[in-house]
N, C-alpha and C positions, 0 to 999 in steps of 0.2 A: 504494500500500500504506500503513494508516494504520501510526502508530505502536506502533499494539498489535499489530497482525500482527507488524512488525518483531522488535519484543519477543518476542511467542512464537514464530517461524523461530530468533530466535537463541538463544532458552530449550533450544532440541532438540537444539542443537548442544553444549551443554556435558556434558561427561562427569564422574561421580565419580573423584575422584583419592585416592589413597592421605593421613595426613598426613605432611607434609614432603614430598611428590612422590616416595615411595619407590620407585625403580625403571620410574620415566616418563621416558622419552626423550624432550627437548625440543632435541635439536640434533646434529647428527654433528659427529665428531670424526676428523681423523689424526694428533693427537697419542699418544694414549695410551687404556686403559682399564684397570679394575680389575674380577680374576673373582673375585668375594668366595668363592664356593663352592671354587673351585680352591686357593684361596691364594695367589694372582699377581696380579701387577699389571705393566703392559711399559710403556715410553717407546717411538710407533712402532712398529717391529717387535721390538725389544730388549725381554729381562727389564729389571728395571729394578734390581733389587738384583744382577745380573750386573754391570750396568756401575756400578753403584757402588762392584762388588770390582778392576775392571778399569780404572777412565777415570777424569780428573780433571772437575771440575765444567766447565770451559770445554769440552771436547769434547761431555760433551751438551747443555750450553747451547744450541751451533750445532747439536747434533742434531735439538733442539729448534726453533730458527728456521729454518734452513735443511730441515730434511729428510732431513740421511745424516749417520753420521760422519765427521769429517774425515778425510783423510788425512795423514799426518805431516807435511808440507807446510804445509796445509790449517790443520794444528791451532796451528802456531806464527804463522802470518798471524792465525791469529783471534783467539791471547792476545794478542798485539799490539794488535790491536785495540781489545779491553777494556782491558787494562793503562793506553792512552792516556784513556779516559773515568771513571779511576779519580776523578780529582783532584776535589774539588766548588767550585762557583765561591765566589769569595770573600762575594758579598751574603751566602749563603747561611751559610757558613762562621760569618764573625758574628754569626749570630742563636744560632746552636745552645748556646752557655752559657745564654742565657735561657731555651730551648724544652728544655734539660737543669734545670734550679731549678725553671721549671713546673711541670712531672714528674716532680720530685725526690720523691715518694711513692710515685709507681705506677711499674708493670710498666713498662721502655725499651721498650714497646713503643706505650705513648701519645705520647712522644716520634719514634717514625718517623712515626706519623702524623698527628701538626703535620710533619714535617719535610717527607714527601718533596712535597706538594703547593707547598712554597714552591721545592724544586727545581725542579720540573716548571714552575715560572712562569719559574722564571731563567735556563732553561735554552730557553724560549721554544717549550713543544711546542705544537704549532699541534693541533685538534682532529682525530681520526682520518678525520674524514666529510672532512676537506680535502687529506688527505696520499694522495700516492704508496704501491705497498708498501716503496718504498725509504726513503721518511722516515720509516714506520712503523716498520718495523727499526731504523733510528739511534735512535730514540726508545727502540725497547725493550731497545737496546744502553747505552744512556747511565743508562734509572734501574737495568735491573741489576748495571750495572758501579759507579756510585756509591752504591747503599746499604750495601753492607756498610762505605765507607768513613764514611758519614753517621752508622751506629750507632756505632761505636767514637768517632766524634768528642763523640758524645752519651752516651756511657760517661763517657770520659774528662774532660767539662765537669761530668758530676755528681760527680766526686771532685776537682773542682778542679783536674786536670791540662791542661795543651794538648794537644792533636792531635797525631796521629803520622802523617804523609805517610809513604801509598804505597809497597811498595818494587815497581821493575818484575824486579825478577829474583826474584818471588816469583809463585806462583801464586794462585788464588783463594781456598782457604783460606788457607794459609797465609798470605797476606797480612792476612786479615782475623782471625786472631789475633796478628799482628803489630801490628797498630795498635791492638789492645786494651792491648800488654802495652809493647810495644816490644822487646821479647824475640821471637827470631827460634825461631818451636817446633820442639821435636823430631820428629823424621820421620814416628816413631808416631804422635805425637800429630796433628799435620798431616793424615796419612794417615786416621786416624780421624776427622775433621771434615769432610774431604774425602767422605769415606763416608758420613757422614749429610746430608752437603747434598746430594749426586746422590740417594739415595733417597728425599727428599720433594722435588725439585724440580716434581713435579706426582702426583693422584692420583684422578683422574678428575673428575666433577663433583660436587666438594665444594662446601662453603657459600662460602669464599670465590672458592673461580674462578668459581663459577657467579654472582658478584657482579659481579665483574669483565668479565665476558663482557656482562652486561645493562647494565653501565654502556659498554662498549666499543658493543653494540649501537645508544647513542641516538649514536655518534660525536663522543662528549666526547673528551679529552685522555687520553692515557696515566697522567697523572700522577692524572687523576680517576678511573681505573679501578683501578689500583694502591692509592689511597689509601683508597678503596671496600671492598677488598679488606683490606686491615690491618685495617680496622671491623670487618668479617665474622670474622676471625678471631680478634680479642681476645674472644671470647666464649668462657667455658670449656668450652662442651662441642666448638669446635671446637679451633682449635689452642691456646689458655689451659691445659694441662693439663700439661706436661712438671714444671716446678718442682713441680705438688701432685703429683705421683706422686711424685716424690723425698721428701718428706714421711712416706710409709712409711714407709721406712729409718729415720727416726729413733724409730721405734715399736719397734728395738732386736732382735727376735728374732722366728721364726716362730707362737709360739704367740701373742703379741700384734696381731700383724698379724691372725692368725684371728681373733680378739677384736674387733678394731676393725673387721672385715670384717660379724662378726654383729650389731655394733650400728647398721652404716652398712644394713646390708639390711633389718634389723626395723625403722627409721625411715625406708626410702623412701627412700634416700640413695644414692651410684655412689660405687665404688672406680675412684678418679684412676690409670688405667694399664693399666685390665683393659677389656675388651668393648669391639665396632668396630660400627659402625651395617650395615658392610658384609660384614665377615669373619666368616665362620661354621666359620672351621678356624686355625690358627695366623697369624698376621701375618707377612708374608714379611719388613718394615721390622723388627718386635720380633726376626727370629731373627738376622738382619745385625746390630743394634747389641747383642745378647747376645754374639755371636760378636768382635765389636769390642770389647767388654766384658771379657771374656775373656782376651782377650789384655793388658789393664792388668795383671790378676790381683790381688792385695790380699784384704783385710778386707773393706773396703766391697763390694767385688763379693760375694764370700764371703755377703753378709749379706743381699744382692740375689738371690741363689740360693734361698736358703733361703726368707727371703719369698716370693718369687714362687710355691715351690711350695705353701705353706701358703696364701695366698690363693684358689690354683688350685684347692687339694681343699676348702675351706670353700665358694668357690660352686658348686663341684659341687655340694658334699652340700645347700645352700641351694635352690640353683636348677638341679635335674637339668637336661641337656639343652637349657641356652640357649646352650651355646659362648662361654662369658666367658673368652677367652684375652686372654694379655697382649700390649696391645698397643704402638705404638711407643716411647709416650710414657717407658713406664717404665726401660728401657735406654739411651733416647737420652738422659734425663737424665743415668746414670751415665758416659754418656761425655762430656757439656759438664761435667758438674761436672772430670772427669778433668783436660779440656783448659783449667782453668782462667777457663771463662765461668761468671760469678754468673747464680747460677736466675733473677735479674730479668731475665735478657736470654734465658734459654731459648726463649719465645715472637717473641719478636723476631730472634733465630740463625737459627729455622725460617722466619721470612719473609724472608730473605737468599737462601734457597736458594726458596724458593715463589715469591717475586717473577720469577724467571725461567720459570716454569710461568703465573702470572697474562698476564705481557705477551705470550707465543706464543699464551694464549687468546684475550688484547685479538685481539690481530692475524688469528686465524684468523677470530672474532666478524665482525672489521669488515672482510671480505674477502667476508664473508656481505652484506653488505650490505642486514640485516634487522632492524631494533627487534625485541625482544623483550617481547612485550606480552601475557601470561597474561590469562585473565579471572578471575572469583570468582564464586561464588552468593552472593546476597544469601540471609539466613536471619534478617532481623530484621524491628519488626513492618512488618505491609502499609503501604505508603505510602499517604498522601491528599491 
């Protein structure tokens, strides 16, 4: 067969695809999925803002690598377990005031990712295509158990502070606003940080899992799929959007928000907080952190109310019938600003809780034990 048959047999074979591959299935999953039309999304068999009113992030961490929830047994072995891969090695440690001054401009979220690729070297993860599923696990136990403690380290280097080690009689959040503050948080507040990390620790095939998964697919390292993954997500129309929705608020009142809403539309512009690529009816994430919201009670929520519904009826009336509901980004802010995390680390908080959704993807990816390798139409001129 010459080469130009080749070329046109596999001409036949390529199909038109939507853009962005909207709603093309490139790989099964037992992790999770999201019914945009429903307004659901489950971890496994679980709702997934269920267990985020119900379970601490380390139970469906293991829900998520293992397969079931624990059992009360079950679930204190497995904090255990995390708790000990909390600490980050010392190489590692001393770099982070440099890789904090870097960075010292931008979003702490260019900071995790300088950082955690130098973890993933120190830590000496051997590449996926070489590992057991058991080393694959330890691996994917160790960077989600030490980034939350990597960020706050890289917090605290950008204000000139030290590091605050780990407490083991603290759970997952909580710990990891402990090392921000050194202040051990209030219940609520805990509880409500806890809540929004289980409700985005995975959310079907987003931009970055789905980064993640093709970097896991060539059997690179965990820490290159991970890090891969950070990339993906600092772009604002993916996860970069929590701090600009907060932004709002300080537009002061509802009829100004309409305002700024009419001029952000008449110029082709997106309101940071409103409309979901996949939801076409309320966000199950935005009603949970409304609700968590809520419960702080204040001004500022007050003023989050009012906005949102002015927003709400300006794109109605702009844009009849496209279902621009609000979505996670804009309540979840109100509740990190709540708990004391500065908006530059908003993006960076949610890949604390994503990072454990990315490495169950790695791991399922490289269990498939199949590159992931799209093709393209060439549409430019005829070659000679």
């Amino acid at each position: 067969m010459t080469s130009t048959a080749v070329r046109d047999r596999m001409d036949q074979t390529l199909i038109d695809v939507p853009p962005g591959l909207a709603n093309v299935v490139v790989a099964e999953t037992e992790l999770g999925d999201v019914r945009g039309l429903e307004g659901f999304y489950h971890y496994r068999q679980y709702s997934a803002t269920d267990l985020a009113r119900t379970h601490s992030v380390e139970e469906v961490w293991r829900l998520m690598l293992d397969g079931a929830l624990p059992s009360p047994a079950e679930a204190v072995d497995f904090a255990a377990e995390v708790r000990r891969l909390r600490a980050i090695p010392a190489e590692v440690g001393s770099l982070l005031p440099a890789i904090g001054a870097a960075t010292s401009g931008a979003d702490q979220l260019a900071g995790l990712r300088a950082a955690v690729p130098l973890l993933a070297a120190a830590a000496g993860m051997r590449p996926l295509f070489d590992q057991d599923p058991a080393g694959r696990r330890a691996d994917a136990l160790a960077i989600g158990a030490a980034v939350p403690t990597v960020l706050a380290a890289l917090h605290r280097a950008r204000l000139g502070l030290d590091p605050i080690a780990p407490r083991a009689d603290l759970d997952h959040a909580a710990n990891y606003l402990w090392m921000l503050s050194g202040e051990e948080p209030r219940e609520q507040v805990a509880a409500a940080v806890n809540a929004y990390l289980v409700s985005t620790v995975d959310h079907g095939f987003n931009a970055s899992t789905f980064t993640a998964r093709v970097v896991a697919s060539t059997g690179a390292d965990l820490g290159a799929a991970v890090g891969a993954a950070l990339g993906s997500l600092s772009g604002p129309l993916h996860g970069g959007a929590p701090s600009r929705a907060l932004q709002l608020l300080d537009l002061g009142s509802g009829p100004a928000a309409a305002g700024y809403v009419r001029e952000q539309v008449a110029h082709g512009g997106r309101v940071m907080g409103f409309g979901h690529a996949v939801y076409r009816t309320e966000d199950p994430r935005s009603a949970l952190m409304k609700e968590v919201a809520l419960g702080f009670g204040g001004p500022r929520v007050e003023l989050a109310v009012e906005i949102e519904a002015a927003v709400l009826a300006t794109l109605e009336e702009l844009k009849p019938g496209r279902a621009l509901r609000t979505n996670v980004e804009f309540y979840a802010a109100l509740v990190m600003e709540a708990a004391g995390i500065p908006p530059a680390m908003f993006t960076a908080t949610f890949a604390t809780a994503r990072v454990l959704g990315w490495t169950a993807h790695a791991l399922e990816q490289a269990a498939a034990g199949k590159i992931i390798r799209p093709a393209a139409r060439y549409v430019g001129p005829a070659p000679r």
